[in-house]
C-alpha positions as CSV (number, residue, x, y, z in Angstrom):
1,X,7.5,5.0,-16.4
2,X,8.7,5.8,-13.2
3,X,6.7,4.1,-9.9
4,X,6.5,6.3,-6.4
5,X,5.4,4.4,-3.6
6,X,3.1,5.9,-0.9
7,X,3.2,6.1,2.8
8,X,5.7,3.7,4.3
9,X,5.7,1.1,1.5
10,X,9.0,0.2,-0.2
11,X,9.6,-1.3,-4.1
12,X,11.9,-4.6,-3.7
13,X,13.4,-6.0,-6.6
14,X,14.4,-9.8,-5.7
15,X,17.6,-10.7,-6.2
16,X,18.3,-13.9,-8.4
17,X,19.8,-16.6,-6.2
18,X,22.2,-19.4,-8.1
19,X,20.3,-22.3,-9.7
20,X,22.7,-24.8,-8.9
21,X,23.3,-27.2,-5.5
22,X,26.5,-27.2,-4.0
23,X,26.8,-30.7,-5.9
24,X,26.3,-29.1,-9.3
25,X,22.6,-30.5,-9.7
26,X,20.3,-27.8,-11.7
27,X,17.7,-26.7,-10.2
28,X,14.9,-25.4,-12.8
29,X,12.8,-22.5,-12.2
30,X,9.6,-24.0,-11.6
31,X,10.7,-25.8,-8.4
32,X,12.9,-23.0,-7.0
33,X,12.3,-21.0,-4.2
34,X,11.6,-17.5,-4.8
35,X,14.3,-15.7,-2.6
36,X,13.5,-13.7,0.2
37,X,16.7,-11.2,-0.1
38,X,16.4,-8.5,-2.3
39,X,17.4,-4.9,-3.2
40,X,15.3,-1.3,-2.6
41,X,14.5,0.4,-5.8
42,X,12.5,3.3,-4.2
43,X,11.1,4.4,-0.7
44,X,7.8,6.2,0.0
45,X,7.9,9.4,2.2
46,X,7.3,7.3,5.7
47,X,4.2,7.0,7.7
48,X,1.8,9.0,9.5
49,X,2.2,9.3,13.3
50,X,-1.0,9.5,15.8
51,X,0.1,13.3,15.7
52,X,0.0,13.7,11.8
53,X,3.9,13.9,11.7
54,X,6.1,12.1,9.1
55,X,8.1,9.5,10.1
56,X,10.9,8.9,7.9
57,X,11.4,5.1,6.8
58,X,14.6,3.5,7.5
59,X,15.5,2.0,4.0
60,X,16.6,3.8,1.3
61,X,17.0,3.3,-2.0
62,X,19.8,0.6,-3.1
63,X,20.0,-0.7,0.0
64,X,20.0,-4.8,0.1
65,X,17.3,-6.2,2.5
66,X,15.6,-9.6,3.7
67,X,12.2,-9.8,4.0
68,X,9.6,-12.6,5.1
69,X,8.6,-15.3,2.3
70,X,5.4,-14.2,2.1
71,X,5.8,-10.5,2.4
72,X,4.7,-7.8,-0.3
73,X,2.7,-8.1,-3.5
74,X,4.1,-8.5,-7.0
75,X,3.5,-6.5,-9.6
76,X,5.4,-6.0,-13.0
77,X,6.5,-2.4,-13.6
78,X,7.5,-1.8,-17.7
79,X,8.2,-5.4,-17.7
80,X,10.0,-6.0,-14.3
81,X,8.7,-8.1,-11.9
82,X,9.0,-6.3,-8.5
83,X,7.4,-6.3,-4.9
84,X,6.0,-3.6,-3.2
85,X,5.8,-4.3,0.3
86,X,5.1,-2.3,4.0
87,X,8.6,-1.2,5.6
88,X,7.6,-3.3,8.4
89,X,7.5,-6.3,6.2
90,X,11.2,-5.7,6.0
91,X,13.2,-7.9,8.2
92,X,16.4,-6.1,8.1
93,X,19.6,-4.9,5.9
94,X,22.5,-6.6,5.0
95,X,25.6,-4.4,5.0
96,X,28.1,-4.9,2.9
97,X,26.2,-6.0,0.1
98,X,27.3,-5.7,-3.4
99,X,25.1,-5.9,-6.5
100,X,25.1,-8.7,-9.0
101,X,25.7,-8.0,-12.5
């Protein structure tokens, strides 16, 4: 299944930070923070102006992003946890980034 977001609302997937301190101590899941950085799996078509016009949203699609910790709304999508969140909501892009395998 494939998900579309509407208006100016953009579909995060978080990306998994290291589970381990600098010191090598373990840190398990249930005490972790949930990471505020992320990349852009799909963009909706941008929002509405006063004038009716389209404004086009900024991010695009596998771009890497931060966002605020307490930003967007999770959902799971074909067994995915994601976020779907307002482009505003979106504190900015970090360039450079590279994907994690």
């Amino acid at each position: 299944m494939k998900f579309r977001p509407l208006g100016d609302r953009v579909v995060v997937r978080r990306i998994k930070e290291d589970q381990k301190t600098a010191g090598g101590i373990i840190i398990p899941d249930t005490v972790a923070e949930k990471p505020q950085e992320g990349e852009v799996i799909s963009v909706g078509p941008g929002a509405l102006d006063d004038s009716g016009k389209r404004v086009p949203s900024e991010v695009k699609a596998g771009d890497y992003v931060l966002f605020g910790k307490w930003s967007g709304t999770e959902v799971k999508v074909d067994g995915e946890d994601l976020l779907i969140m307002k482009e505003s909501d979106i504190m900015g892009v970090l360039e450079g980034k590279k994907a994690k395998k």
